[in-house]
C-alpha positions in Angstrom: 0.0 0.0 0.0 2.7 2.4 0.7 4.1 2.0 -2.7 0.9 2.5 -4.4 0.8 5.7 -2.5 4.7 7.2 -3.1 3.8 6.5 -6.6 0.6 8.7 -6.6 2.9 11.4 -4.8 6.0 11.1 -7.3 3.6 11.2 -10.2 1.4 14.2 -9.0 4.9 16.0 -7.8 6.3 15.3 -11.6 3.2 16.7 -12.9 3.4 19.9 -10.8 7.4 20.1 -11.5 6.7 20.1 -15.0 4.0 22.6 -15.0 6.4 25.2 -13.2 9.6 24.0 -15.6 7.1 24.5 -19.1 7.2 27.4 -21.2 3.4 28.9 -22.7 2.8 27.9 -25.8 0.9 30.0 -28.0 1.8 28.7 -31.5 -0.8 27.4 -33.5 -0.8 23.9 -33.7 -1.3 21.4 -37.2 -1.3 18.1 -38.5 2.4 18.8 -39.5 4.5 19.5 -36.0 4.2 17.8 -32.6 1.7 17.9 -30.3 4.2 18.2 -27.0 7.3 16.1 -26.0 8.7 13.5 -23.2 9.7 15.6 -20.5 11.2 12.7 -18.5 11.4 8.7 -19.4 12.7 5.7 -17.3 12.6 2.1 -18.4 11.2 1.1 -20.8 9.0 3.7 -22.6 8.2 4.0 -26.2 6.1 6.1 -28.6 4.1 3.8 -30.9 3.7 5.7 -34.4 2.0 4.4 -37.4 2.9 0.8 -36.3 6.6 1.3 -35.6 7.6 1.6 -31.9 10.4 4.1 -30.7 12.5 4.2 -27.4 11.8 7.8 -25.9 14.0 10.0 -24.3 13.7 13.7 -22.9 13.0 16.2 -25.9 11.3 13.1 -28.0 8.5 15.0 -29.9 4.9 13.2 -29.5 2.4 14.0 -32.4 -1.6 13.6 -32.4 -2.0 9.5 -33.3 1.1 8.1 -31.4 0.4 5.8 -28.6 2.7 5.6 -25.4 3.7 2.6 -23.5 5.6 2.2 -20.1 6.7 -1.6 -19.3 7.3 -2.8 -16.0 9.9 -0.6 -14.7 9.1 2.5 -17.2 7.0 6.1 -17.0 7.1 8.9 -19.1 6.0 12.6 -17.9 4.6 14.4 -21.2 4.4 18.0 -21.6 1.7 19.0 -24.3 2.1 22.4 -26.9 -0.9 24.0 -24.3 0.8 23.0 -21.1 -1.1 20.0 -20.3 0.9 17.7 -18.6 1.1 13.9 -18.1 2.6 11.3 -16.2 2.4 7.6 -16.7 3.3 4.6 -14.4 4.8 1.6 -15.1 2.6 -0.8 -17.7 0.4 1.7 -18.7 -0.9 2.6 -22.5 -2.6 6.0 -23.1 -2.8 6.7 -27.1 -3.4 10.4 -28.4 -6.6 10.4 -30.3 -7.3 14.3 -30.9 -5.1 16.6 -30.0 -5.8 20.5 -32.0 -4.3 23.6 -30.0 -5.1 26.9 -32.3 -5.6 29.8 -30.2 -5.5 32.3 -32.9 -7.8 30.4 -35.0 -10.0 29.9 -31.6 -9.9 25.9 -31.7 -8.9 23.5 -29.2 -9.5 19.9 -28.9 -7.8 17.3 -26.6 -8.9 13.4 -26.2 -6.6 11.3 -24.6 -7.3 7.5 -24.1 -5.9 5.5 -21.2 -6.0 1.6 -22.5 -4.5 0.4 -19.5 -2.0 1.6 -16.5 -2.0 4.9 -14.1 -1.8 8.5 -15.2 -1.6 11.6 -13.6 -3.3 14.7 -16.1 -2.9 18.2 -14.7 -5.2 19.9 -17.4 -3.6 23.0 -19.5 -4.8 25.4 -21.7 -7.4 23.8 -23.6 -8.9 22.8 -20.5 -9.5 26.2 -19.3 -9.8 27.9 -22.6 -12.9 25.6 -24.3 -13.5 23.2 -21.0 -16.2 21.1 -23.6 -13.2 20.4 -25.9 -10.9 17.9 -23.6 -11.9 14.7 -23.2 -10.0 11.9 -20.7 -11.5 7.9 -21.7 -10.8 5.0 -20.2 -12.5 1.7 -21.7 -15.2 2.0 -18.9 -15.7 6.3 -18.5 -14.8 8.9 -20.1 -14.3 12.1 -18.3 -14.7 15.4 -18.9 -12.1 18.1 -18.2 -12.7 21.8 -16.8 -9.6 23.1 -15.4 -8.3 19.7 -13.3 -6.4 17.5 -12.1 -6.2 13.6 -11.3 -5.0 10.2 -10.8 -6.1 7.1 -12.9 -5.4 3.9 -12.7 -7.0 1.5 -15.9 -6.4 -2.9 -14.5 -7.2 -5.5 -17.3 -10.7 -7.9 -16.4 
């Protein structure tokens, strides 16, 4: 139980760290540049894209459509183009299904979905910007985001 719990409290204090350590993002956002990047990666941790799958390592550029995987001893903290920030444990898989951060163009759109693992989301600015546009699933809920965080954790039946 304790370790279940310093987990929670390393992933939510990554989370925070990040969101202090992130520059703001105001670029336009398209189907041609990245979405965000791995702030942080230990163990195994990859990026699938298009079917290939791709160690990660700090500065590793994520786009919309790539899926991320931690094995046993991995996690990855994300940092998103709109300062939305992610963390996931060990033996998790969370893939990027909509991702569109366009400020000047006044869209926003971000739906994450967590297949399996734990996660820590600490919501950015499409969160607070257009609160109906971001969108956290799971394969049993899906969640809506106004200006949040939390902890999820997604077990296999």
């Amino acid at each position: 139980m304790k370790s279940k719990i310093w987990k929670v409290a390393f992933f939510l204090f990554t989370a925070v760290s990040l969101f202090w350590a992130v520059p703001a993002w105001t670029a336009p956002a398209d189907v041609s540049e990245a979405v965000g990047f791995i702030q942080k990666a230990e163990g195994k941790a990859a990026v699938v894209r298009q079917g290939q799958t791709m160690p990660v390592y700090p500065g590793f550029k994520i786009w919309r459509n790539d899926t991320l995987e931690t094995g046993p001893d991995g996690s990855i903290a994300a940092v998103f183009q709109d300062q939305t920030l992610l963390s996931l444990g060990a033996d998790s898989t969370l893939s990027i299904d909509e991702y569109v951060f366009a400020p000047k163009k006044g869209k926003f759109s971000i739906v994450l979905k967590m297949l399996k693992g734990s996660a820590v989301y600490l919501s950015g600015l499409i969160s607070k910007l257009a609160p109906d546009a971001a969108r956290f699933e799971t394969p049993s809920a899906s969640v809506g985001i106004r200006g949040t965080k939390f902890a999820v954790k997604v077990e296999g039946r």
